[in-house]
C-alpha positions as CSV (number, residue, x, y, z in Angstrom):
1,X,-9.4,-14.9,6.9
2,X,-9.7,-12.3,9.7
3,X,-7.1,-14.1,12.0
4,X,-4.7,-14.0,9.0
5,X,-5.1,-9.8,8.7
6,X,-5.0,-9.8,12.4
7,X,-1.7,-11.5,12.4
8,X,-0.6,-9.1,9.7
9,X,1.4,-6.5,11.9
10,X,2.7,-9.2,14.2
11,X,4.1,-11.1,11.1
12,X,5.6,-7.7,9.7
13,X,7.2,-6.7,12.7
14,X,8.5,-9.7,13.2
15,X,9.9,-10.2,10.4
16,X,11.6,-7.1,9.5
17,X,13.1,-7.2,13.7
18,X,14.4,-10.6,12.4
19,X,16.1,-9.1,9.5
20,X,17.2,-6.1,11.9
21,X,18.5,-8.8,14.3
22,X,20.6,-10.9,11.5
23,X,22.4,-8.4,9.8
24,X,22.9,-6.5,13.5
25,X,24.7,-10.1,14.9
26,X,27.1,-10.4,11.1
27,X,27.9,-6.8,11.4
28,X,29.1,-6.9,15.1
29,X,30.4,-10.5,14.7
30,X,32.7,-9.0,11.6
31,X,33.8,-6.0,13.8
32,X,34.6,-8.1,16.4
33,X,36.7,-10.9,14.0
34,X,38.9,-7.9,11.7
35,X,39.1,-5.9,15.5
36,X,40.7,-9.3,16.5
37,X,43.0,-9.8,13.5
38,X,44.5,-6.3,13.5
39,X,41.5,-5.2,11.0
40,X,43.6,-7.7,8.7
41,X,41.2,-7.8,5.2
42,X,42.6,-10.2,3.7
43,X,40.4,-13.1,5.6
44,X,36.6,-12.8,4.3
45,X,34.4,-13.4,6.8
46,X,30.6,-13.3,7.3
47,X,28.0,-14.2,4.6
48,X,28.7,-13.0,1.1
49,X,27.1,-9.6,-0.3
50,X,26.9,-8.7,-3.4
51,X,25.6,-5.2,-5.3
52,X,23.3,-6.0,-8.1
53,X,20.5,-8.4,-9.2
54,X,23.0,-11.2,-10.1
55,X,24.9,-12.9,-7.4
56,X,28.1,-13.7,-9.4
57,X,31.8,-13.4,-8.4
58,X,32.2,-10.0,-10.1
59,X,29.3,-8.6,-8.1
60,X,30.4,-9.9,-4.9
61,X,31.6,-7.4,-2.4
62,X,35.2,-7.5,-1.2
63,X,35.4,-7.6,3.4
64,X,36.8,-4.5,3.4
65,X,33.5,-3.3,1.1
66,X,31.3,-5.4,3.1
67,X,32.5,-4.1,6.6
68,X,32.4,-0.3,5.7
69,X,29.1,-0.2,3.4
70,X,27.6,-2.9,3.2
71,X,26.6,-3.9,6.4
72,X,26.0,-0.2,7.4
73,X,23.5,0.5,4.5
74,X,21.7,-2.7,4.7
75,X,21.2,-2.0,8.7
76,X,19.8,1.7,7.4
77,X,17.7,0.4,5.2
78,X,16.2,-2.9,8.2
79,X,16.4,-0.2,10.6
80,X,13.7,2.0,8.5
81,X,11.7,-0.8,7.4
82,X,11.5,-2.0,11.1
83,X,11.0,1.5,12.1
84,X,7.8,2.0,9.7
85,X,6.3,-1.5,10.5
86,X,6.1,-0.4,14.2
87,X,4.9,3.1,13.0
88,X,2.5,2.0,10.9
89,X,1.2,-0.9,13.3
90,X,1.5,0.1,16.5
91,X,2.1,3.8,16.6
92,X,-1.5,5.1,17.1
């Protein structure tokens, strides 16, 4: 059991750079693709996001939604959790 809570902050910090790293790679790819098509939104692109619990059509987020919010907010909110793993784990 102690090698498990010593992996702990690796696992954490790993995981949350992952999560960092994903939605850094969709959010650049998706500037890159609308940059290419004369920031044309009428092409989605990208995984789907959605606001809510529910993952239905109505919740889904439109590109132009996804490009301007929602990739910036959920890199905030990766970029804090990242940023208090490594705090909290390796900042002494």
């Amino acid at each position: 059991m102690s090698s498990f809570t010593e992996a702990l902050p690796y696992l954490f910090t790993g995981f949350f750079g992952a999560v960092l790293a994903w939605i850094l790679y969709w959010f650049v790819r998706s500037l890159l693709f609308y940059w290419r098509n004369g920031w044309d939104f009428s092409v989605d692109f990208g995984p789907p996001m959605a606001w809510g619990n529910e993952f239905q059509t109505s919740n889904e987020l439109r590109p132009r939604e996804k490009v301007m919010c929602g990739y910036p907010v959920a890199l905030l909110i990766s970029t804090y959790l990242f940023g208090i793993s490594v705090h909290l784990f390796w900042g002494h």
